[in-house]
C-alpha positions in Angstrom: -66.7 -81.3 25.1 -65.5 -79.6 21.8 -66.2 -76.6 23.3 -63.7 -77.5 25.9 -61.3 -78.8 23.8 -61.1 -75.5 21.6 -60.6 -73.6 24.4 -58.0 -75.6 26.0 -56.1 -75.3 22.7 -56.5 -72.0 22.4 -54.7 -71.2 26.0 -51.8 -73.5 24.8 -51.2 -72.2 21.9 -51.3 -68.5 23.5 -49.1 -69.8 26.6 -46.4 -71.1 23.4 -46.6 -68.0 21.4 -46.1 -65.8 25.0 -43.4 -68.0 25.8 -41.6 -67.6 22.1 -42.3 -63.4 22.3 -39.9 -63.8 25.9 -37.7 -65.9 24.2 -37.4 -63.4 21.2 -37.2 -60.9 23.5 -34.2 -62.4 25.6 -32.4 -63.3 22.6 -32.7 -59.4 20.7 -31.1 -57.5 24.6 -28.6 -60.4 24.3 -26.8 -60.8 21.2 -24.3 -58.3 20.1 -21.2 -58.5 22.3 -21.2 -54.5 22.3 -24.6 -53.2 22.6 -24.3 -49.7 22.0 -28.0 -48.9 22.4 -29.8 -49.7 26.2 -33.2 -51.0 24.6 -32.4 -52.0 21.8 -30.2 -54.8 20.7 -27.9 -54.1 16.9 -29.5 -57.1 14.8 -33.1 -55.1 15.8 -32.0 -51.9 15.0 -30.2 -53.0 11.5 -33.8 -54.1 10.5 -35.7 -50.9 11.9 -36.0 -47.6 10.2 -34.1 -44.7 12.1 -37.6 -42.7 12.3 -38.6 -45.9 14.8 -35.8 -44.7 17.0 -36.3 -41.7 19.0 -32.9 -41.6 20.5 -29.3 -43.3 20.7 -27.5 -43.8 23.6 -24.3 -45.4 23.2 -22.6 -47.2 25.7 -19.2 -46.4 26.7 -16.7 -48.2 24.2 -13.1 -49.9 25.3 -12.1 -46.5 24.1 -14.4 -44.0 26.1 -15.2 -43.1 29.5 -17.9 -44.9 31.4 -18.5 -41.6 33.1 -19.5 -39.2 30.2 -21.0 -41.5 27.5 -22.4 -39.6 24.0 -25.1 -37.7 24.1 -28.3 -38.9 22.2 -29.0 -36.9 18.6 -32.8 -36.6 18.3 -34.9 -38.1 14.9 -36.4 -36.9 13.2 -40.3 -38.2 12.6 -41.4 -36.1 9.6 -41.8 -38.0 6.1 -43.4 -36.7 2.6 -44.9 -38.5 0.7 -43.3 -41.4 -1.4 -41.9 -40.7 -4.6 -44.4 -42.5 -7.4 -41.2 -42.8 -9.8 -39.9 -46.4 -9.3 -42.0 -47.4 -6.9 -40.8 -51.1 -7.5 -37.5 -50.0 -5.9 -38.2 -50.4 -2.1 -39.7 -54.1 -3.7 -37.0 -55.2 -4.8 -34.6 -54.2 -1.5 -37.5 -56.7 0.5 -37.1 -59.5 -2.1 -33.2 -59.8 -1.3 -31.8 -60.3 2.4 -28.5 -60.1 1.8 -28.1 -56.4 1.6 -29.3 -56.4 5.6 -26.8 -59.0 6.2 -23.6 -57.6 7.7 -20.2 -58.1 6.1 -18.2 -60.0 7.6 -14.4 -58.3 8.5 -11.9 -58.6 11.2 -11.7 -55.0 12.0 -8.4 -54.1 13.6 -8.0 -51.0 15.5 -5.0 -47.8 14.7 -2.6 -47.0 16.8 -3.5 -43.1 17.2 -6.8 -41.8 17.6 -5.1 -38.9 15.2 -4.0 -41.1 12.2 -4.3 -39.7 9.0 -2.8 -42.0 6.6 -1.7 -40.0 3.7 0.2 -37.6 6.2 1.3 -40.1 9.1 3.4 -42.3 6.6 6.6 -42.4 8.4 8.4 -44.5 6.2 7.5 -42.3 3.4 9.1 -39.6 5.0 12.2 -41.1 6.2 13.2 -41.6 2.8 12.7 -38.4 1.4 15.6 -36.8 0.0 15.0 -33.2 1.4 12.6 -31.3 4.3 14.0 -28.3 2.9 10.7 -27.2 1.2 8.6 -28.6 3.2 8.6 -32.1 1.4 7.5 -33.8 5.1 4.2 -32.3 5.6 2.9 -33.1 2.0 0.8 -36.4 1.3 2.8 -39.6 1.1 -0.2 -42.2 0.4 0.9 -46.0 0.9 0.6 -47.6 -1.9 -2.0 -49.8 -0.2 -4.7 -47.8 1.9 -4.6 -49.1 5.5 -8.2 -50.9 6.6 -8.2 -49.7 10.4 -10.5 -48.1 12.6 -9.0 -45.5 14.0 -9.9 -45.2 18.3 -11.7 -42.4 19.8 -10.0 -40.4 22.4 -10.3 -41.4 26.0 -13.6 -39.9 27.5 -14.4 -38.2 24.3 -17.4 -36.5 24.0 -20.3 -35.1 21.7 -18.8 -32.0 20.4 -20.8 -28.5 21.7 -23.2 -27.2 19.3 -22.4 -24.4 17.2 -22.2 -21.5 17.7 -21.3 -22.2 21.4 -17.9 -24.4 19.5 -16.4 -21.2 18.3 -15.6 -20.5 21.7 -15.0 -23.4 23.6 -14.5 -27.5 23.1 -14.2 -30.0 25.1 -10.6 -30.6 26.1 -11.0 -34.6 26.3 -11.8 -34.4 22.2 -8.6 -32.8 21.4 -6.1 -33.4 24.4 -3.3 -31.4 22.8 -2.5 -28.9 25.6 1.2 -27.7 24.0 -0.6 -24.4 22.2 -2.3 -23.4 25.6 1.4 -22.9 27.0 3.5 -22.2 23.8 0.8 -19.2 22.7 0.0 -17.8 26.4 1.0 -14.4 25.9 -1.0 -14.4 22.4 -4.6 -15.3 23.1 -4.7 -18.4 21.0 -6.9 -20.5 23.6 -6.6 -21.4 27.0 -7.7 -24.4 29.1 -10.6 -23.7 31.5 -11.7 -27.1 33.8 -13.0 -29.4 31.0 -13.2 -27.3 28.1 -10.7 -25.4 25.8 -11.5 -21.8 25.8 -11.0 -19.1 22.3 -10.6 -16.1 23.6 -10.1 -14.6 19.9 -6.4 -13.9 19.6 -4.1 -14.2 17.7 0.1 -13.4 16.8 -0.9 -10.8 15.2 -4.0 -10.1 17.0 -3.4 -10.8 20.7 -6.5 -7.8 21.7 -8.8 -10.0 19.5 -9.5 -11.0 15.9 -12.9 -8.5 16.1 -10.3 -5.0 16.3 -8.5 -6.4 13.6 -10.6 -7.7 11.3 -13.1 -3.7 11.0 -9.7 -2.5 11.1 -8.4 -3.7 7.6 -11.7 -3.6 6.9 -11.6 0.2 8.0 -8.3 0.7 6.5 -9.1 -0.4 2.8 -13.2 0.1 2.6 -13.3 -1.4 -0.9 -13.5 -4.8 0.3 -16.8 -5.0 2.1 -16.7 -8.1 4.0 -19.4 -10.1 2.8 -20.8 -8.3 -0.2 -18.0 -7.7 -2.4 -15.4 -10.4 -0.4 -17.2 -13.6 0.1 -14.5 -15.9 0.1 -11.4 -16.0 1.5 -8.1 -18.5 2.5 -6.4 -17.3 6.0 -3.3 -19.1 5.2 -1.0 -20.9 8.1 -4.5 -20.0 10.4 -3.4 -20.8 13.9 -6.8 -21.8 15.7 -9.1 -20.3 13.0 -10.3 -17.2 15.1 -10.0 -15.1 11.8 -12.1 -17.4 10.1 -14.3 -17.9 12.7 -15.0 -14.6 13.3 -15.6 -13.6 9.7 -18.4 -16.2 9.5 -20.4 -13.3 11.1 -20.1 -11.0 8.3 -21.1 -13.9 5.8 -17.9 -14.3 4.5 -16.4 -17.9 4.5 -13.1 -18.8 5.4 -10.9 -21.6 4.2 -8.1 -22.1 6.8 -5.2 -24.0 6.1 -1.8 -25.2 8.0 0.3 -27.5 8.0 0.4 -30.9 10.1 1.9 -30.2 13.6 3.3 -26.9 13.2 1.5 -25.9 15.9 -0.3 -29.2 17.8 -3.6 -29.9 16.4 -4.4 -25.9 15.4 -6.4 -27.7 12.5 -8.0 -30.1 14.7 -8.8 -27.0 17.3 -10.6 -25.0 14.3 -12.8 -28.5 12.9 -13.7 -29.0 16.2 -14.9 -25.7 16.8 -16.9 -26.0 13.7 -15.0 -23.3 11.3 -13.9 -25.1 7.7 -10.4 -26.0 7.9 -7.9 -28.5 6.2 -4.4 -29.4 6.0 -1.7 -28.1 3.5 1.5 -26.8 2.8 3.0 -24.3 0.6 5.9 -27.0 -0.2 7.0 -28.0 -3.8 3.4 -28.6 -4.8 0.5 -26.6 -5.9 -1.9 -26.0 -3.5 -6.0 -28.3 -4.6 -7.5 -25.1 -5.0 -8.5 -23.5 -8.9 -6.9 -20.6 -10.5 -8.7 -17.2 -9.3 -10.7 -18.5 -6.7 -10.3 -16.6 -3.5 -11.3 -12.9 -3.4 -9.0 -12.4 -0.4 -5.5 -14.5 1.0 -4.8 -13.6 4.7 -1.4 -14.2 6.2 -1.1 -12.9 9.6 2.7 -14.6 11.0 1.9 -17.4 9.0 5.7 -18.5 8.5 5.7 -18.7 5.4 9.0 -17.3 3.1 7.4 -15.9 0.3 10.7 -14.6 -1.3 12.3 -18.0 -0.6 12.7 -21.0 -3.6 12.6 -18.4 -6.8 9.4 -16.8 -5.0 7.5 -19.8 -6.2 5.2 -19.3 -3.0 3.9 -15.9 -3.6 3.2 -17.2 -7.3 1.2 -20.3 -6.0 -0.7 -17.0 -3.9 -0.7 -14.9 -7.0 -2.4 -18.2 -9.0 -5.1 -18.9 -6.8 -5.9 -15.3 -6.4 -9.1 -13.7 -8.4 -8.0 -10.9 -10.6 -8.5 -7.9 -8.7 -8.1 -9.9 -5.4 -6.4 -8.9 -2.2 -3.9 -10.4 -0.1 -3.5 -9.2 3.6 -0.1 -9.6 4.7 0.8 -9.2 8.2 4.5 -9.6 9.3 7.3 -8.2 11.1 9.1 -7.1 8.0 6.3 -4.5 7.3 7.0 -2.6 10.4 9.9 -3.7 11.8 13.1 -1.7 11.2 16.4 -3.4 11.6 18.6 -5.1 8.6 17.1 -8.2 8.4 13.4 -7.0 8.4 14.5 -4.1 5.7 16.0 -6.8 3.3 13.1 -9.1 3.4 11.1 -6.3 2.5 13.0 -5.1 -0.2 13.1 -8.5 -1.6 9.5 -8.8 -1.1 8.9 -5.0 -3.2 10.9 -5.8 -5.4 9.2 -9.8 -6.1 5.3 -8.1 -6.2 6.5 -5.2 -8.7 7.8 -7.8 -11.0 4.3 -9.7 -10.7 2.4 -6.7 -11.2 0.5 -6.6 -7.6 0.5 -2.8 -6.2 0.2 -1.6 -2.8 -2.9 -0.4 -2.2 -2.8 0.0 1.8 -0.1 -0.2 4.6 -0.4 1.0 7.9 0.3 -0.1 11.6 -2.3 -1.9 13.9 -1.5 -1.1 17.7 2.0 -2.5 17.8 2.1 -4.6 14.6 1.1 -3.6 11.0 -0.2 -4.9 7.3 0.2 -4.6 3.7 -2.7 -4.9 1.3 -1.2 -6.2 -2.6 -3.7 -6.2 -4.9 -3.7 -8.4 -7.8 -3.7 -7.0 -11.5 -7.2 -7.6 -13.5 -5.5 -7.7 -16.9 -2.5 -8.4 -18.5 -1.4 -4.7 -19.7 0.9 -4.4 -16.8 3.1 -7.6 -17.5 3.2 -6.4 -21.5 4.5 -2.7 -19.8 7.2 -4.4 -17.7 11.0 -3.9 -18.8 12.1 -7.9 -17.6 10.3 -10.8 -18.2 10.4 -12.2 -15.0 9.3 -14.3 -13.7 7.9 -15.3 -17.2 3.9 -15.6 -18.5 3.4 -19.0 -18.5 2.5 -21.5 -21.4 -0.7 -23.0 -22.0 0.2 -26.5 -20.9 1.5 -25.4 -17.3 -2.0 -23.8 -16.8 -4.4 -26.4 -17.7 -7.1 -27.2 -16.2 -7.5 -29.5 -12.8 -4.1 -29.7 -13.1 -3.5 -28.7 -9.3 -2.9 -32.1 -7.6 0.1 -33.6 -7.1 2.1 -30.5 -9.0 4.6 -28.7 -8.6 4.5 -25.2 -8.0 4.9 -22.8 -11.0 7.7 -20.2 -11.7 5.6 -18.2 -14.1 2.8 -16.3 -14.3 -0.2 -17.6 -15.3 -2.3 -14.3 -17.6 -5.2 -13.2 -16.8 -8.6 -14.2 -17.9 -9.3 -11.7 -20.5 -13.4 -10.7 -21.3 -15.6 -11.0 -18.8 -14.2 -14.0 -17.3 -11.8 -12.1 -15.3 -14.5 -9.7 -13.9 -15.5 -9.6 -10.3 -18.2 -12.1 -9.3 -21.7 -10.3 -8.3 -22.1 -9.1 -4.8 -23.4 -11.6 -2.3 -25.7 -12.7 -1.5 -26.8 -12.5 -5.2 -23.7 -14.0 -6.6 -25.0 -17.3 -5.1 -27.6 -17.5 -8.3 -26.6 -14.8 -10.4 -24.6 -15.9 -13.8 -21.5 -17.3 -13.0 -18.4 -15.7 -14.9 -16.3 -18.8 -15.1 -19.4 -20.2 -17.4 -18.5 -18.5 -20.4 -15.0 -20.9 -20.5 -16.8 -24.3 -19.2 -18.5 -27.0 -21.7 -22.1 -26.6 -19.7 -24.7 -24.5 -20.4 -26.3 -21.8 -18.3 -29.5 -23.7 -18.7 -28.0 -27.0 -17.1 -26.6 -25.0 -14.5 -29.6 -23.8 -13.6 -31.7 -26.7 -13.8 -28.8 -28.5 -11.7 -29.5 -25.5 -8.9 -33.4 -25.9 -9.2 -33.4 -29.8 -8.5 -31.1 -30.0 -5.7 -33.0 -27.1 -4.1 -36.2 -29.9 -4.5 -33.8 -32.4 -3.5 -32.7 -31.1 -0.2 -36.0 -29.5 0.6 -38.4 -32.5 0.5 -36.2 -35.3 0.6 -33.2 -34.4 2.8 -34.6 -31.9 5.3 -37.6 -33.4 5.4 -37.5 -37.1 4.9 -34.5 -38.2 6.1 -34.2 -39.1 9.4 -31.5 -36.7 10.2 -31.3 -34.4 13.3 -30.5 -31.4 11.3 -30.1 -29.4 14.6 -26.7 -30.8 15.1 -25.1 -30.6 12.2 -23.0 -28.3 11.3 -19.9 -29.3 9.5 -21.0 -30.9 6.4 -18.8 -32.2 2.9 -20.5 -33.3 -0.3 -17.8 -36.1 -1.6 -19.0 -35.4 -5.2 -20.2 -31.7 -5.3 -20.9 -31.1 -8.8 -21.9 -27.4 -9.3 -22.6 -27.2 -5.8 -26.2 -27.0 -6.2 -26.5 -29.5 -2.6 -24.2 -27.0 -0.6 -26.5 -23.9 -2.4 -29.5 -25.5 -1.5 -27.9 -25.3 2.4 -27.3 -21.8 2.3 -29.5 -20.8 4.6 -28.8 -23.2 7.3 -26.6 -22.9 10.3 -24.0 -24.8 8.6 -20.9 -25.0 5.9 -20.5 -27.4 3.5 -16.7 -28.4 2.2 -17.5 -28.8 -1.7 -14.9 -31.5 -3.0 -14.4 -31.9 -6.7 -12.9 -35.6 -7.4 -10.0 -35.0 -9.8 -11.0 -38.1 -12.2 -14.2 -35.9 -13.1 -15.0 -33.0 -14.4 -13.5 -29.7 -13.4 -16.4 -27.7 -12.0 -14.7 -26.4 -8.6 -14.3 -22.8 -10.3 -17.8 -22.4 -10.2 -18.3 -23.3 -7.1 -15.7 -20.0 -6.1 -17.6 -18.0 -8.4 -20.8 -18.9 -6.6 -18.9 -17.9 -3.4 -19.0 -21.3 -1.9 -15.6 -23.0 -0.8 -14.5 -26.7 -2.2 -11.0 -28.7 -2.7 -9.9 -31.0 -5.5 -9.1 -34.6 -4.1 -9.0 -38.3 -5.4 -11.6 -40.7 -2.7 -8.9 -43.5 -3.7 -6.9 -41.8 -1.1 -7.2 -40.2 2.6 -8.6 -37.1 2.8 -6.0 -34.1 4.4 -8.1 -34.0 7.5 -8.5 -34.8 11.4 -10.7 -37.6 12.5 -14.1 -37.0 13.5 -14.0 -33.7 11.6 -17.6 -33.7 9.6 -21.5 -34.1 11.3 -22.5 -35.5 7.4 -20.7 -36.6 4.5 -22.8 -36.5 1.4 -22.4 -38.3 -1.6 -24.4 -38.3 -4.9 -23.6 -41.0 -7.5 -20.2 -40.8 -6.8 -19.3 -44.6 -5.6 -20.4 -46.4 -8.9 -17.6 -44.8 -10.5 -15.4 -44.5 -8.0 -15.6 -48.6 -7.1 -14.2 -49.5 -10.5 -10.9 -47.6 -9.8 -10.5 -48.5 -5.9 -11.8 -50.7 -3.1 -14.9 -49.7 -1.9 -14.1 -51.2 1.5 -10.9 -48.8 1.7 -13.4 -45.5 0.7 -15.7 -46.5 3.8 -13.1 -46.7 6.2 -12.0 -43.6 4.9 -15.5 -42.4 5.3 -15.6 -43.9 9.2 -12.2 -42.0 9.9 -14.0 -38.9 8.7 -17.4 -38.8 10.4 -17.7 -38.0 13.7 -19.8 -40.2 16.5 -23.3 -39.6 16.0 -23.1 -38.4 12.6 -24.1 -39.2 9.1 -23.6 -40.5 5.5 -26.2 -39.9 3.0 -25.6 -41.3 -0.2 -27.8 -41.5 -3.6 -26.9 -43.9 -6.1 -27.4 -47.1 -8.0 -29.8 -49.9 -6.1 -26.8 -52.5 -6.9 -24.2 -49.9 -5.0 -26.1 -49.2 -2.2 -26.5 -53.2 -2.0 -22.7 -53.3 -1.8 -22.5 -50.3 0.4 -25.1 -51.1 3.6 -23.7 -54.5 4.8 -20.0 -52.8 4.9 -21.7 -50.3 6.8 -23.7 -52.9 8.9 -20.0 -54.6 9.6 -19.0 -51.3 11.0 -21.7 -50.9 13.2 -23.4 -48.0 11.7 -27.8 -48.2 12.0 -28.8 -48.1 8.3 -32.0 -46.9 6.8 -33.0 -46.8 2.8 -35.4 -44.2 1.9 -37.3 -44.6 -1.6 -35.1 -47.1 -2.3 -32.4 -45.3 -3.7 -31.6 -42.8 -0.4 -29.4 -44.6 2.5 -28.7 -42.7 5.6 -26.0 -44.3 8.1 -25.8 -43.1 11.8 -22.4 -43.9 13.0 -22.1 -45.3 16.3 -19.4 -45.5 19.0 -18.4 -48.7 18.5 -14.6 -49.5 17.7 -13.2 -53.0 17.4 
């Protein structure tokens, strides 16, 4: 009888517990309005680890295409072994449930699926006094940083894997077809069924950016693409096949342009995976160091470099390392009539009086260059009989003092010593002693020890224990990038990394030149000067403790959302009470979340748009 009785318990209580697992089960497929994952409902994801996932298959948003939904990025499964510093850490995230709780926002959609909001502000602009200089397609941040999401493109796409991007895209992610017909006859890019295709021209270029680029290289041998010139800004860049194409001889590019020049030629080159952001030669300097860049490209770029006092070519002549080159094709180096011959003269006259010397000029096919180099001490501006344009004070030059300044009308000297020597050759100038450390406040030894952790760092923790499909990624920023140890630590990786230096903290972006890595100053209160969807990862390291006490942290995630593209990540290390703050914002956006150690959190971004 009890024997009966047990077992007639026992089959009731497993027919309740089988009916709660399907009722469980019911409820986790049903109950997100937007399930952006087939087998798997959001609440279950938010409260799984990535590693558990093995693939992510969004559904088609109100934005996107049913017909070509995004393609799945692939986990990774490998962990090492947990860290036994704070091991009470991952603890204490179990003990409180409100960092897996979602935040709860009214997210509102943009209007374009293009908005940047520190270069779309059209009342701004309106009441701006002049365009004369440019004024229009500098930053005009609201005062208030808008809290949208901006849309993805109709039918948009995963982006194609690099280095299959440098040639083509898909045309859905950037549907600006106005440079396919406006640069025919040049070679810019051409539309081929659904992609965009880069056949490697260019205005100056139209037989390809390969001819060209062994033919400077050809015509002055001294620079030695990528040992003696690693880095290098192709300014006013078109589609970016100059950069692009000198990726291959390990030297990196930063392209620049202005907003809508040309349609979307910055969105073009970030999409194609080649580093790229948006800026003007205007009335402001540009975010970039003094003698950073071993070589400035202009081929057409439309720039008047005699024009406003010659303020532009002194802007050039400040961000260029002593000893530096800068490759100037134009029509008034070959061309012969009156108007090409005054510009010229103007221009001779402008670089004698700034001490840069002609080192190379000769015709390619139909068009032709000058090579100016830049003096490597001051000797030449002692010798000259005017003092103009003037040497400049010690206030004008200071340091991180290149955002939201105007441009200088003087000359800024020379590093003198062995600060205004030529980096090492690479790839050995990536470690080697850096020559802008004998003017900073660090050590050599904390450099180093900075460049030995983050190599630890990115090796066993970020390579290898993050969930992160490193196979796809391939536009990468670090928000807060110190000496650049995290981008160093990259090197060897198929990959670039966009160093930003925030401009409240200290000013280590020279550094990051000498070590022939690219960065940008910027302030993460405000918009970043780039595309949506641009980067695969955003990194940041102790950067949002700070940066929380000055702005909204809600405004620097959107910001953050706007950035990344589909599919892609944000890894951020910092303080157990941030990352607290930072994962149900995240959750509210409908990223997947995972905390790693307890001080690691890796968002995937997801499809979804309100």
């Amino acid at each position: 009888m009890t024997k009966n009785i047990f077992q007639s318990r026992k089959f009731s209580g497993l027919c309740v517990l089988s009916i709660l697992l399907v009722a469980v089960t019911v409820i986790l497929l049903t109950n997100d309005t937007i399930d952006l994952f087939p087998y798997l409902s959001l609440s279950y994801l938010r409260r799984s680890p990535l590693s558990d996932i093995p693939t992510f298959t969004p559904a088609s948003s109100p934005t996107n295409d049913s017909s070509s939904p995004l393609e799945s990025p692939v986990f990774s499964q490998t962990r090492v072994d947990d860290d036994p510093i704070d091991p009470g850490l991952e603890l204490d995230w179990l003990k409180d449930s409100k960092w897996n709780l979602s935040l709860k926002v009214d997210w509102k959609r943009c209007e374009s699926p293009d908005y940047m909001p520190c270069l779309d502000n059209t009342k701004a602009i309106k009441k701006l006094k002049s365009k004369r200089h440019m004024e229009h397609r500098e930053r005009h941040c609201s005062e208030t940083a808008p809290k949208c999401l901006v849309p993805l493109p109709q039918r948009y796409k995963v982006p194609l894997p690099w280095p299959q991007s440098r040639d083509m895209i898909w045309y859905d992610n950037v549907p600006h077809p106005k440079l396919v017909e406006y640069k025919k006859d040049q070679n810019w890019v051409r539309k081929s069924g659904p992609f965009f295709v880069f056949p490697g021209g260019g205005t100056q270029f139209k037989d390809g950016v390969i001819h060209y680029i062994n033919f400077i290289q050809k015509t002055l041998p001294e620079l030695e693409w990528g040992k003696k010139v690693r880095v290098v800004l192709d300014v006013g860049c078109g589609v970016a096949s100059f950069g692009g194409t000198l990726l291959d001889k390990n030297v990196i590019t930063m392209s620049f342009a202005p907003k809508d020049e040309h349609e979307a030629q910055i969105q073009f080159a970030l999409e194609r995976g080649i580093p790229a952001t948006l800026a003007v030669i205007g009335t402001q300097k540009l975010p970039f160091p003094d003698n950073a860049y071993d070589v400035i490209h202009c081929a057409r770029c439309r720039v008047h470099w005699h024009g406003y006092g010659g303020k532009p070519l002194l802007e050039l002549n400040r961000i260029l390392r002593p000893g530096g080159f800068f490759v100037w094709s134009a029509t008034p180096v070959y061309q012969q009539d009156e108007g090409h011959r005054n510009v010229w003269k103007t221009m001779e006259s402008l670089t004698t009086s700034m001490c840069w010397k002609v080192v190379a000029r000769t015709r390619f096919t139909k068009v032709g260059f000058v090579i100016y180099q830049k003096p490597n001490s001051d000797s030449c501006y002692e010798s000259r009989k005017g003092n103009d344009p003037p040497l400049c004070n010690e206030e004008e030059t200071k340091r991180n003092s290149s955002w939201y300044t105007p441009l200088l009308s003087c000359l800024p000297k020379v590093p003198a010593g062995p600060t205004g020597k030529w980096p090492s050759r690479w790839p050995e100038r990536l470690t080697d002693r850096l020559v802008s450390l004998l003017t900073e406040q660090i050590s050599e030894e904390s450099y180093r020890e900075d460049t030995r952790l983050w190599s630890g760092i990115v090796s066993d923790i970020y390579l290898n224990g993050l969930d992160i499909n490193w196979t796809r990624i391939h536009n990468v920023m670090d928000m807060n990038a110190g000496y650049g140890g995290f981008a160093a630590a990259l090197i060897n990786r198929p990959l670039w990394v966009m160093n930003v230096i925030p401009v409240e903290g200290e000013d280590t972006l020279s550094m990051i030149f000498d070590r022939g890595l690219i960065g940008i100053y910027h302030d993460w209160c405000e918009s970043f000067n780039t595309y949506p969807r641009s980067y695969d990862l955003l990194h940041s390291s102790f950067l949002l403790t700070n940066l929380s006490q000055r702005c909204d942290l809600l405004e620097v995630v959107v910001e953050i959302d706007r950035i990344v593209r589909p599919g892609g990540y944000l890894v951020v290390q910092d303080t157990v009470e941030m990352l607290k703050k930072l994962n149900p914002i995240l959750l509210s956006l409908r990223w997947s979340t995972n905390v790693y150690k307890g001080k690691f959190l890796v968002g995937l971004k997801s499809s979804w748009r309100p």
